[in-house]
N, C-alpha and C positions, 0 to 999 in steps of 0.2 A: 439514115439521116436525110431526108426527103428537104426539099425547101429550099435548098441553097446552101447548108451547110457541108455538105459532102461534095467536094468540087472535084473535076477529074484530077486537078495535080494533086489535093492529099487522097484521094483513089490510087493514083500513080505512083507518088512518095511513097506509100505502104507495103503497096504490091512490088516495088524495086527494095522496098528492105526485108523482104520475106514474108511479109504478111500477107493476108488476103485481103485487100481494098475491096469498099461498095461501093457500087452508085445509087445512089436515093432515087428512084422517079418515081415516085408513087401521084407528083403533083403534074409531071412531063408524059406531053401528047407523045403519040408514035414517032410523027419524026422528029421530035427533039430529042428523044430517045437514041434513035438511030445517029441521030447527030453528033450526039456527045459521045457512044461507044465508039465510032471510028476515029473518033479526034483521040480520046484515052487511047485507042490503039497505037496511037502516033508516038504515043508518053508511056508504054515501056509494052513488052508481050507478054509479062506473067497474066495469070490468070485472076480472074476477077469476078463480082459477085453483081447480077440487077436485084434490084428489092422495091416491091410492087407489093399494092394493098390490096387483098383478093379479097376483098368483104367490107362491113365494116358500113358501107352508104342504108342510113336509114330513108329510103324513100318510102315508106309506108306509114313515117311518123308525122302524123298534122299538129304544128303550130302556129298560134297567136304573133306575126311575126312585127304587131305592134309595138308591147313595152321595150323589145331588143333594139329597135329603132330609135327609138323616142332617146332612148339612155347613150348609143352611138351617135346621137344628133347634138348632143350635147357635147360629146368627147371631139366631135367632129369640130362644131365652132372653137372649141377651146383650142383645135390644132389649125382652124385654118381652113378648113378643109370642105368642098361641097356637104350636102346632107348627104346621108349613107341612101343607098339603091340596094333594095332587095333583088338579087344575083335571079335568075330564072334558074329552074331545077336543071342541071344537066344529067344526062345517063351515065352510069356506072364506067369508067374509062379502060376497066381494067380488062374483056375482051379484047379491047383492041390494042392496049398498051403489049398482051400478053402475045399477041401477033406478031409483033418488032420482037419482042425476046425471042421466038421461036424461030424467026427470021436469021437475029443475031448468034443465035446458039452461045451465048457467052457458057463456060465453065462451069458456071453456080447460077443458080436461079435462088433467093429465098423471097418469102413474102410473108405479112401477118394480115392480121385484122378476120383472118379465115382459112378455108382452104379451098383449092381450084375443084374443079368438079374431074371425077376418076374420068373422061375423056381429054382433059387439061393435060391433068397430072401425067396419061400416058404417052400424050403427044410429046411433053417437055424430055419423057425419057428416051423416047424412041430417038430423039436428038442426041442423045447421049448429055443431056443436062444435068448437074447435080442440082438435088432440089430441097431446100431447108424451111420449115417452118417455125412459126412460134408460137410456144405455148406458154402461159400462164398457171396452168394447173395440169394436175396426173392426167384427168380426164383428156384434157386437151391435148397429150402428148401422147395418148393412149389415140386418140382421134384421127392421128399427124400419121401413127403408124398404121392403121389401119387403111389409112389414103394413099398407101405405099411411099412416102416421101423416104429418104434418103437418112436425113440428121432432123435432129432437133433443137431449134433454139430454144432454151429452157428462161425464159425473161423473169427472172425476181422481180420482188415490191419494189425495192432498190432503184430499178431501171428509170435512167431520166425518157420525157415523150411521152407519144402515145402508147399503153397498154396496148396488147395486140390479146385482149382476149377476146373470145367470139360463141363461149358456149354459155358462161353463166353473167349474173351481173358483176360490175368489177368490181363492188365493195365484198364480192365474195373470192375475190380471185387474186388476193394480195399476199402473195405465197411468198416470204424471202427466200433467196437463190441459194443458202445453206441449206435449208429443207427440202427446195423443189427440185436442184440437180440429182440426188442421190434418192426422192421418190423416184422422176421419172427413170433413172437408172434401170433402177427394181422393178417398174410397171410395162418399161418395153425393152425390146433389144437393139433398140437404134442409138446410134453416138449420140451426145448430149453436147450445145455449145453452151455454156454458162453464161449468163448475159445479164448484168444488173449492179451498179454498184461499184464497179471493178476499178479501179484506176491504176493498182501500180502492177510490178511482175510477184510479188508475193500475194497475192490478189489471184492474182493465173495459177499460183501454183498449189495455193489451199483449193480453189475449183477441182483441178486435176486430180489433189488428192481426194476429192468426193464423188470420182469417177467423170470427171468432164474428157473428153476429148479435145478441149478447144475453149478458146475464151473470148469472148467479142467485148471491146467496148467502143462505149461513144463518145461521151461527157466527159474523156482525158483527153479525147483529139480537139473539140474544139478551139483551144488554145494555139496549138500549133500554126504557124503563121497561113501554110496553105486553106484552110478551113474558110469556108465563108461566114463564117461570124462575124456579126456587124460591132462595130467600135464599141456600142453602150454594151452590148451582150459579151462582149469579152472581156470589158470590163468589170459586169455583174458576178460573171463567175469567181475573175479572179479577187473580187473585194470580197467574197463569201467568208465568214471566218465562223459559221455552224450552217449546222445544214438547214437549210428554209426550206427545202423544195413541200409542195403540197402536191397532192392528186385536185388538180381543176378541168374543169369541162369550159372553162369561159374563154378562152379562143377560137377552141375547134368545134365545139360541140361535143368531141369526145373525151373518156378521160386521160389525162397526161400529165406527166410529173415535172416540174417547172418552181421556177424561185418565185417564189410569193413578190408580188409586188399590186401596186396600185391598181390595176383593171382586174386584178381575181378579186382583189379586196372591194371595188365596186358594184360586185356581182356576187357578193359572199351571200347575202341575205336574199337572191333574185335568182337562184337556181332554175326556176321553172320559166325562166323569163329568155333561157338559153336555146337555142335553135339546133336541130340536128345535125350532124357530119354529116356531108361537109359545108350545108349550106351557113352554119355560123362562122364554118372557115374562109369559106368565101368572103362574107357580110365583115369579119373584121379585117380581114387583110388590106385595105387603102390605111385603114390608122396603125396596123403595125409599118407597113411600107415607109410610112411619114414618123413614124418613132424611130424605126434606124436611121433617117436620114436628120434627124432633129438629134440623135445620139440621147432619146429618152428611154431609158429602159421601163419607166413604169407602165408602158403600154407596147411590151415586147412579149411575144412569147419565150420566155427563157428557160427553154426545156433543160432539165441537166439530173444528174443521179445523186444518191444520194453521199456518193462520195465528193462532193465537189471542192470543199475545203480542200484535198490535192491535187488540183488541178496545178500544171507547171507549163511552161511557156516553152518549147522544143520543136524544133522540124520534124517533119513526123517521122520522116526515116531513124532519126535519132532516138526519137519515143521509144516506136518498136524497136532501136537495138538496147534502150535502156532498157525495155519493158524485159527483153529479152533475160540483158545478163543479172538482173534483180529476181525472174524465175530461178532461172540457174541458181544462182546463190541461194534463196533460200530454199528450194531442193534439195541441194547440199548440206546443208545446217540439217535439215530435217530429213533425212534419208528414205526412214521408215514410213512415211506420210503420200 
């Protein structure tokens, strides 16, 4: 959870209640990188996870970065706000992000959006790093292993954010996380994290029973008071009473799963009008910055899964021991499973 919403204390609070805490930097230079792991060091010594975007920047796509202007120039007065400034292209961050992790040797290394190149991948191991990817499809989990990584994150349709697929287009690669943990099962020999949708421990433990090793979620932690989630966006989630979320490309450029509100629905009819990852991420970030501080959600990125209707308000330590003893139980109940 890249952005700001994976802060070191709910990192911290997870990893001191038995979980395995992230750190999002997929957005964070090298040394804010380094920054923030020796501060989480400070905030407990279990072991913990960086997750870094190995792919994913279209710099070979040319666009018209006119109409996306004109249409932010207006959202802009309407906030306040200067006219919008087309970002100048920056380079691929993720060599040099990947430099600080191999520095930091943390635990776990995962990443989406692609995979590091087999010179990457070998260095991260010769560290002794565990290293997890994410796939969207058989293919891509088939792909994951052949790169020698470690696990797999297996990310259903489900998943709130950015898709982390990187081999086909995403309208072909919307696999729900009931079908795609127990393909990839079948298709490699590597553990399987389940990841899509998930929010309570019976959630954890129908994964498990479809061969997962492990269940990752997102979109139940935000709520948790550690979480950086801003006022309107936690509030978005928690008003949710059916699930809204849409796959939109209009914040980032790329696509990601998010509660429908005001800025997708302005850009419903303007798809071509959108700018590549990440430079439309870049170009909207001043009018999300000024929606959380204005407490507007309609011009927030409100990434979340499709379980959001149970989302519940808990320290995350507490989460993970509810999460915990709600597997248990229904493990229990269900023995056979």
């Amino acid at each position: 959870m890249a952005g700001g919403l994976s802060t070191l204390e709910l990192a911290a609070a997870v990893c001191n209640a038995g979980a395995l805490g992230s750190l999002g930097a997929g957005y964070l230079v090298p040394e804010q990188i380094g920054e923030d792991f020796r501060r989480f060091r400070a905030l407990t010594g279990k072991p913990v996870a960086i997750n870094l975007f190995a792919g994913g920047y279209e710099d070979d796509r040319v666009a018209d970065a006119g109409p996306m202007l004109e249409i932010l120039a207006e959202i802009h007065r309407e906030m306040g706000l200067p006219a919008p400034v087309l970002p100048a292209a920056a380079p691929n961050p993720f060599p040099k992000q990947l430099e600080m992790v191999l520095e930091l040797r943390p635990q776990i290394f995962s990443f989406t959006f692609g995979i590091p190149s087999p010179a990457e991948i070998n260095r991260l191991k010769n560290r002794g790093i565990f290293t997890m990817g994410t796939a969207t499809t058989v293919d891509e989990g088939r792909a994951l292993e052949a790169a020698s990584v470690d696990a797999i994150v297996a990310q259903g349709s489900e998943a709130g954010a950015h898709r982390g697929t990187f081999l086909r287009d995403f309208d072909e690669s919307m696999v729900p996380i009931r079908e795609l943990v127990p393909a990839i099962r079948r298709a490699t020999s590597l553990p399987v994290i389940a990841s899509g949708g998930l929010m309570d421990g019976r959630d954890i433990a129908e994964m498990l029973s479809l061969g997962a090793c492990a269940a990752q979620l997102g979109t139940a932690f935000l709520t948790c008071p550690e979480a950086g989630t801003s006022g309107a966006y936690r509030q978005a989630i928690l008003s949710a009473r059916s699930d809204t979320t849409v796959i939109t490309r209009a914040f980032s450029g790329r696509a990601a799963r998010g509660l429908r509100n005001t800025f997708i629905e302005r850009l419903e009819e303007k798809q071509s009008y959108i700018l590549p990852f990440p430079l439309q991420n870049s170009l909207t970030r001043p009018m999300r910055t000024a929606a959380a501080k204005k407490g507007d959600a309609g011009y927030l990125s409100l990434w979340a899964g499709q379980g959001v209707t149970r989302a519940r308000v808990l320290p995350a330590g507490e989460l993970v021991r509810q999460l915990t003893a709600e597997m248990n139980n229904a493990q229990a109940a269900h023995p056979s499973k």
